[in-house]
Kinemage of the C-alpha trace (Angstrom):
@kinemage 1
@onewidth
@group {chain A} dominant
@subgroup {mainchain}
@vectorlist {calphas} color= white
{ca unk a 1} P -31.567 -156.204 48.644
{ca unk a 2} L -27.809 -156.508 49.718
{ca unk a 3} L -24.759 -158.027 47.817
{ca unk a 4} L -21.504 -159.101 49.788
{ca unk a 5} L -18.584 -159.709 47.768
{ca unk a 6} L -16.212 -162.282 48.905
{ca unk a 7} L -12.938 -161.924 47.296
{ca unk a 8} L -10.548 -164.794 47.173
{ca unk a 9} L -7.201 -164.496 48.662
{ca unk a 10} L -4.190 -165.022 47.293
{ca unk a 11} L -3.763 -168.454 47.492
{ca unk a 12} L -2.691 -170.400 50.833
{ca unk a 13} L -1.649 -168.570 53.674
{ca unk a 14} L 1.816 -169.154 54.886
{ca unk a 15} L 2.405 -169.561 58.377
{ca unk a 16} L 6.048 -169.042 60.226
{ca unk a 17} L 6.743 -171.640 63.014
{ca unk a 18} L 6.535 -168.658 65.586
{ca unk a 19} L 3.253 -167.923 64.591
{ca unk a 20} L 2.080 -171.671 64.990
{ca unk a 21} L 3.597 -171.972 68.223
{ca unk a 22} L 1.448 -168.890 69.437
{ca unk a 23} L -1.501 -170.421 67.982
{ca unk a 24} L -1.036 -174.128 69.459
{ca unk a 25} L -0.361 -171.958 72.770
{ca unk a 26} L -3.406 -170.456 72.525
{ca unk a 27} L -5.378 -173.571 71.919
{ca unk a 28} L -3.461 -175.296 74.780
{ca unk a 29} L -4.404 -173.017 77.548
{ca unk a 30} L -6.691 -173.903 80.528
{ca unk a 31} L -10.529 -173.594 79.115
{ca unk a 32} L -9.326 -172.894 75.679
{ca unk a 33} L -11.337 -173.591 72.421
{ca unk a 34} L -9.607 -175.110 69.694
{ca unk a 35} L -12.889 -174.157 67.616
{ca unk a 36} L -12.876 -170.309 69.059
{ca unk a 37} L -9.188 -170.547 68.309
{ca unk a 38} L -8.801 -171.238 64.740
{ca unk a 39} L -12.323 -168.951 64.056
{ca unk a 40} L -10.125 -166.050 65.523
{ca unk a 41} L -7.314 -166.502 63.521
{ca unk a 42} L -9.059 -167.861 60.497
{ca unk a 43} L -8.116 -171.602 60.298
{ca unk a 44} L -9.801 -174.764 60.265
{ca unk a 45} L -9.524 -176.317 63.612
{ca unk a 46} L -7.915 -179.632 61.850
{ca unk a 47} L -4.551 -177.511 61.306
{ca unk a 48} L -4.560 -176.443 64.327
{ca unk a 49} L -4.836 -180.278 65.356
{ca unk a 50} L -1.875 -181.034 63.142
{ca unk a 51} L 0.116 -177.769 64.658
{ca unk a 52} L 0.137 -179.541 67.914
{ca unk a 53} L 0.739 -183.189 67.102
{ca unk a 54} L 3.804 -181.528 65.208
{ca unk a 55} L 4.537 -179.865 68.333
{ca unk a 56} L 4.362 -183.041 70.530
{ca unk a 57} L 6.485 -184.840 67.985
{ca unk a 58} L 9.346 -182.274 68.024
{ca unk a 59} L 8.744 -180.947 64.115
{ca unk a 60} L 8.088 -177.501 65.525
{ca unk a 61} L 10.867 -175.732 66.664
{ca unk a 62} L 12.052 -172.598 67.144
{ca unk a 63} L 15.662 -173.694 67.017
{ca unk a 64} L 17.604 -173.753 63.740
{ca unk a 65} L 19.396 -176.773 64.325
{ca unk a 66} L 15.905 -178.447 66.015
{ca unk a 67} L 17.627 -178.987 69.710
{ca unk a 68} L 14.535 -177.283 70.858
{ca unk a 69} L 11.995 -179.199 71.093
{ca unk a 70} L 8.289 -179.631 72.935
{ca unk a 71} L 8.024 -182.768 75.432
{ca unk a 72} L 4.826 -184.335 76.847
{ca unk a 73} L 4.789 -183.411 80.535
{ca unk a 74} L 2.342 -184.990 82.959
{ca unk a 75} L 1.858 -183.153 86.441
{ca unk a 76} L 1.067 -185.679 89.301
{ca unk a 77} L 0.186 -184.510 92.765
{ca unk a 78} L 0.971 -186.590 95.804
{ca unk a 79} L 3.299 -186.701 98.481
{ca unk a 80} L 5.766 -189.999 97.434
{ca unk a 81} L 7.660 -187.714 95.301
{ca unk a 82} L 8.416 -185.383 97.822
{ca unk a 83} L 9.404 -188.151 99.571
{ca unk a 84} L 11.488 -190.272 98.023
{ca unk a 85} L 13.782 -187.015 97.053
{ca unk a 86} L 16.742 -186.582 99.111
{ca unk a 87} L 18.933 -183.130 100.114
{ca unk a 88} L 15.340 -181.393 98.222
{ca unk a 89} L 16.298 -178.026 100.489
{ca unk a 90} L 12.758 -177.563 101.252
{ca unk a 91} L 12.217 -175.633 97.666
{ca unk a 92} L 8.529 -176.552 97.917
{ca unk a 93} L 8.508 -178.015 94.309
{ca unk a 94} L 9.938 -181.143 92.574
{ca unk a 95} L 9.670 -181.780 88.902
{ca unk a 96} L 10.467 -185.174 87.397
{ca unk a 97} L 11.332 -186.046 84.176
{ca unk a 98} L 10.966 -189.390 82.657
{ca unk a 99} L 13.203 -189.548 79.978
{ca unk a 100} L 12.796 -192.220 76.743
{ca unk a 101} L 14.920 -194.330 77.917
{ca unk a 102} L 13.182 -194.803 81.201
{ca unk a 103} L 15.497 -193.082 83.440
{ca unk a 104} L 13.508 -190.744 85.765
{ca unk a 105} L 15.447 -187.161 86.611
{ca unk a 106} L 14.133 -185.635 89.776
{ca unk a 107} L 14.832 -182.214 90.317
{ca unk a 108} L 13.922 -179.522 92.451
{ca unk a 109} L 11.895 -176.438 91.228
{ca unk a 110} L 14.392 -174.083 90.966
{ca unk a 111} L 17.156 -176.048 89.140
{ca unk a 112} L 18.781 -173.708 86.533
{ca unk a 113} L 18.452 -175.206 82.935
{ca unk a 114} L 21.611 -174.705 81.936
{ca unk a 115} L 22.866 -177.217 84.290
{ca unk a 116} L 20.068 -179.873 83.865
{ca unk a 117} L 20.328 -179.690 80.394
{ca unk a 118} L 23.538 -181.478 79.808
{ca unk a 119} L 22.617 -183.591 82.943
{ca unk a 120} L 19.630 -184.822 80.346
{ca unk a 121} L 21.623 -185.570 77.740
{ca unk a 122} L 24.276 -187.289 79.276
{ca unk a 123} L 21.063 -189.525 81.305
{ca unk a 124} L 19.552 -189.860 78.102
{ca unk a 125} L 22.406 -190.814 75.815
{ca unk a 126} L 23.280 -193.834 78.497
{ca unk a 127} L 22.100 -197.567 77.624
{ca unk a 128} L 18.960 -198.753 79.239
């Protein structure tokens, strides 16, 4: 006859939001499990539920001051895009963002974030 001994832990395990964001990366990739992911890092699957609605809400963030933060992004193929975009410089690629006020910011693959980001703002902070 066998004996296991489980030992209980400490207590709660504390997470940082670095290691969340891994996991709710993990979970998110193509094929992914969110049951195979929280058995291999020992979690119930419901927190790893609540780590991404968190993330799609903006309450993760790596950034101190919480200017970083996750958007919903929807990837639609079809040619009117690619059409309706002017000057596009044949980069192959446009992304468009649809901002919450409405606004929609088209922009072409490589666009370097440091100039879209302010770009964003400034489109966002504007009236509807």
């Amino acid at each position: 006859m066998t004996t296991d001994v489980v030992t209980a832990g400490s207590g709660r395990r504390r997470w940082t939001t670095a290691q969340k964001l891994k996991v709710v990366s993990e979970s998110l990739a193509p094929h992914a499990s969110v049951m195979d992911v929280a058995r291999r890092h020992g979690v119930n699957p419901n927190l790893i539920y609540r780590w991404r609605h968190q993330a799609k809400i903006g309450a993760l963030s790596r950034a101190p001051d919480a200017h970083s933060r996750f958007a919903l992004v929807a990837v639609a193929a079809g040619a009117s895009t690619r059409a309706s975009m002017r000057g596009d410089h044949d980069c192959g690629c446009v992304i468009e963002v649809v901002l919450r006020n409405g606004r929609i910011l088209r922009l072409s693959e490589g666009a370097a974030p440091i100039r879209v980001a302010p770009l964003a703002n400034a489109l966002e902070a504007c009236g509807s």
